[in-house]
N, C-alpha and C positions, 0 to 999 in steps of 0.2 A: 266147265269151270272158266271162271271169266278172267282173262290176263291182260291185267293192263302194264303197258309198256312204257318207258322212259323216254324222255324227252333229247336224249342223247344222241348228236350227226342229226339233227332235226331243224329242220327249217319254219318258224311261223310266219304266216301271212305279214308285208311290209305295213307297219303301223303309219300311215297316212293320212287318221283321220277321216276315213274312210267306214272305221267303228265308231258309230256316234254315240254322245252321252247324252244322261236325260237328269234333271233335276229330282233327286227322290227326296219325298217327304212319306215316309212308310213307319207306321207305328207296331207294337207289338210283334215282332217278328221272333220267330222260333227257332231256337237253338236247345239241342238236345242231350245233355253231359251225364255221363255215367254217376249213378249216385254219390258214387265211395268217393269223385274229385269232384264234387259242390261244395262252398263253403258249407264247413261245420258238418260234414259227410266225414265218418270214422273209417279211419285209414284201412287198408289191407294190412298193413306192417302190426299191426294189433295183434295179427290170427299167428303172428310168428311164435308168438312167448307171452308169459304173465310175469316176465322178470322185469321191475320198472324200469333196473340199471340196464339190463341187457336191451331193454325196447329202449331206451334213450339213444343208446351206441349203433343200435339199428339208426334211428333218426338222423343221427347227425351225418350216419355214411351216407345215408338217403340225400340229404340235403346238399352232402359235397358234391352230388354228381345229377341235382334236379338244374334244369334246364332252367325254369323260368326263375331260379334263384340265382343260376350261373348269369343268368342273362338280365335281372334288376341289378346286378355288380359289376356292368361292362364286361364280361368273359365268355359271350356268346359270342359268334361272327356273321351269324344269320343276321341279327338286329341288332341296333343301336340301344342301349338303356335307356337315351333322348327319347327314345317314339313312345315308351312304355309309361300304363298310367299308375299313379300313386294316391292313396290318400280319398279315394271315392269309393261310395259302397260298390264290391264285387272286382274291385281292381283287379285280386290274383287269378277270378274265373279269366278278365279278360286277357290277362297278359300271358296269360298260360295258353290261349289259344296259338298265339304267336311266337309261342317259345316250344310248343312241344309237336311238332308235324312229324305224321305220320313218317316211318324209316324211307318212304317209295313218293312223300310228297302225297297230294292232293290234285281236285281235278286243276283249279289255280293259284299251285304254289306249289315248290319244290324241299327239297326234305331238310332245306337251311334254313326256311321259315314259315312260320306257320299264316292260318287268315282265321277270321274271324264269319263261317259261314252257319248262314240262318236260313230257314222257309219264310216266306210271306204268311206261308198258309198251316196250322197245327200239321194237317193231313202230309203236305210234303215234307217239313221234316222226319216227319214219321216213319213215311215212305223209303228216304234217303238212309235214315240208320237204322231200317230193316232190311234192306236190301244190303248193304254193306256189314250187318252184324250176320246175315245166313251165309254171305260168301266166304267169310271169316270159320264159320263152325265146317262150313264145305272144305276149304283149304289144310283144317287139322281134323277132318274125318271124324269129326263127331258127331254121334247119328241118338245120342240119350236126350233128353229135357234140357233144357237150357232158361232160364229164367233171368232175365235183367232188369233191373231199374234204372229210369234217366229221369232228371230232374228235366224240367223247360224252364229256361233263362231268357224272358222275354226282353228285347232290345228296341232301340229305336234310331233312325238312319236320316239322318237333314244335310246331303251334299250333293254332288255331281258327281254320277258315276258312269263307267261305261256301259254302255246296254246292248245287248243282244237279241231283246227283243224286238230290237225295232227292223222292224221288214222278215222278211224270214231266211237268216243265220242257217238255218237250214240246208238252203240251195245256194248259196253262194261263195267264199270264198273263205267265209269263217265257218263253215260246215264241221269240221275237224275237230272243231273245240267242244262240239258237243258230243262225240261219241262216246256211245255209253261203254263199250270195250278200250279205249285210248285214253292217257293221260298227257299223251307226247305233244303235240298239238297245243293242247288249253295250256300248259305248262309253260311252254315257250311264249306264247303270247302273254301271257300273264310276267314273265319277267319284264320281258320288253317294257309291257305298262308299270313295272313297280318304276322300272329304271327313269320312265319318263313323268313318274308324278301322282301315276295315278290310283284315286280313292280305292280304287275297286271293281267289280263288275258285278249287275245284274242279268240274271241269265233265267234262258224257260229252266225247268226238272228236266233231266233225261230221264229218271224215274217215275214221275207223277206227271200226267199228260194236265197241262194247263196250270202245271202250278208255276212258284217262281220263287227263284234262289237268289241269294246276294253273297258274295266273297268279300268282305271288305279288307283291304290291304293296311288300314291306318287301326292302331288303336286306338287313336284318341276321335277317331271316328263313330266306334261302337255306345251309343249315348243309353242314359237312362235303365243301366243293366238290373232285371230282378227276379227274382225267383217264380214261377209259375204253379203247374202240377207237375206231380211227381206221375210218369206209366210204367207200369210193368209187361215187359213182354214177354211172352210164353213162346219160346219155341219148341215145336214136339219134336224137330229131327231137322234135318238140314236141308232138310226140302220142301219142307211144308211151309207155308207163309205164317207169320206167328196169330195169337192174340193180343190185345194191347186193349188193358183195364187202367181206366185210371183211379190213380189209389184216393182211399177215404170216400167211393161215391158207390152208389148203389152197383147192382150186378152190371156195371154198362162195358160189355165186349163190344170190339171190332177185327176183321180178319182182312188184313188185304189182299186183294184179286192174286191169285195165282200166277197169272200171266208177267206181274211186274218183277220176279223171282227166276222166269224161264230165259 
């Protein structure tokens, strides 16, 4: 089981400038959301009751205590309600990235704020929320079928961000941030960068050899957000790498490599 660790009595690398940034102009990049939170995706709270009064009273407890509500009202501390966007198609997919972080945080961003992270590539998001959905069903011991759907909400990115890919991050002094067991590391460096400014960071996959990730720190950064294909993933058990059909199209399976799981 893989444990990733906290950022806490941890030191990141002195931001010097030393991490250079590169001009991204990258189209259609992948992000991959659970169906049931895509717009116009039918809520879970449905499955509770067929009592319309009672499901309203469910909602509205709902709503007293969702994050990215609390936080378009100024009642968040993670973000400001200033950075968040209004009024454009998919605003609430984007602003819910940033309002609802994982309880342990992200590989760049901690559990006070959320990012907005994509693939370059269909295959590396893929990658990223299969590897992250089987350690999930490993951690609560579930070894039955597992079946998911994600929406792809394709985006588009025109800034200056910090890059990791350039030279190899690997052997150097930013090695840290890429570990695929550690979160401590990329964490701390990533606050450092919100505190000084910055867009974001593109970085190789720890998961998918050759692919490429983007964390963007700004919403109003995330441009052109829109719906894609919806995949279904099949997991048989908690250790098998799943399938991943995309829906409405012929019989087209794919399995990813085992080894990216181990």
């Amino acid at each position: 089981m893989v444990a990733f660790s906290h950022p806490r009595e941890f030191f990141a690398p002195t931001i010097d400038m030393n991490l250079p940034t590169s001009q991204i102009d990258q189209r259609d990049t992948h992000r991959l959301i659970p169906a049931q939170f895509a717009d116009g995706g039918a809520s879970v709270l449905t499955r509770l009751t067929t009592d319309a009064v009672a499901l309203n009273a469910i909602f509205e407890l709902d709503n007293a205590t969702n994050d990215r509500l609390l936080a378009e009202s100024g009642l968040l501390p993670g973000i400001d309600a200033r950075e968040l966007i209004f009024g454009i198609p998919s605003y609430r997919i984007i602003n819910a990235a940033f309002c609802h972080p994982a309880p342990a945080g992200s590989r760049f961003n901690s559990p006070d704020r959320g990012a907005w992270y994509a693939g370059f590539e269909l295959e590396t998001s893929q990658t990223e929320i299969a590897y992250h959905r089987q350690l999930w069903l490993r951690e609560t011991a579930w070894e039955e079928e597992e079946i998911a759907e994600y929406l792809d909400y394709l985006a588009d990115f025109r800034a200056e961000f910090h890059d990791l890919r350039i030279n190899d991050v690997r052997k150097n002094e930013f090695a840290d941030v890429l570990s695929p067991v550690s979160y401590a590391a990329s964490q701390a460096l990533a606050a450092e960068l919100l505190q000084l400014g910055s867009a974001g960071i593109v970085y190789p996959s720890v998961r998918w050899p050759g692919g490429t990730c983007i964390a963007c720190f700004r919403p109003v950064l995330v441009t052109n957000v829109r719906k894609g294909d919806t995949f279904t993933f099949v997991f048989s058990d908690s250790r098998t790498p799943p399938t991943i059909r995309r829906r409405n199209s012929q019989p087209e399976l794919s399995r990813l490599p085992e080894w990216i799981f181990q």
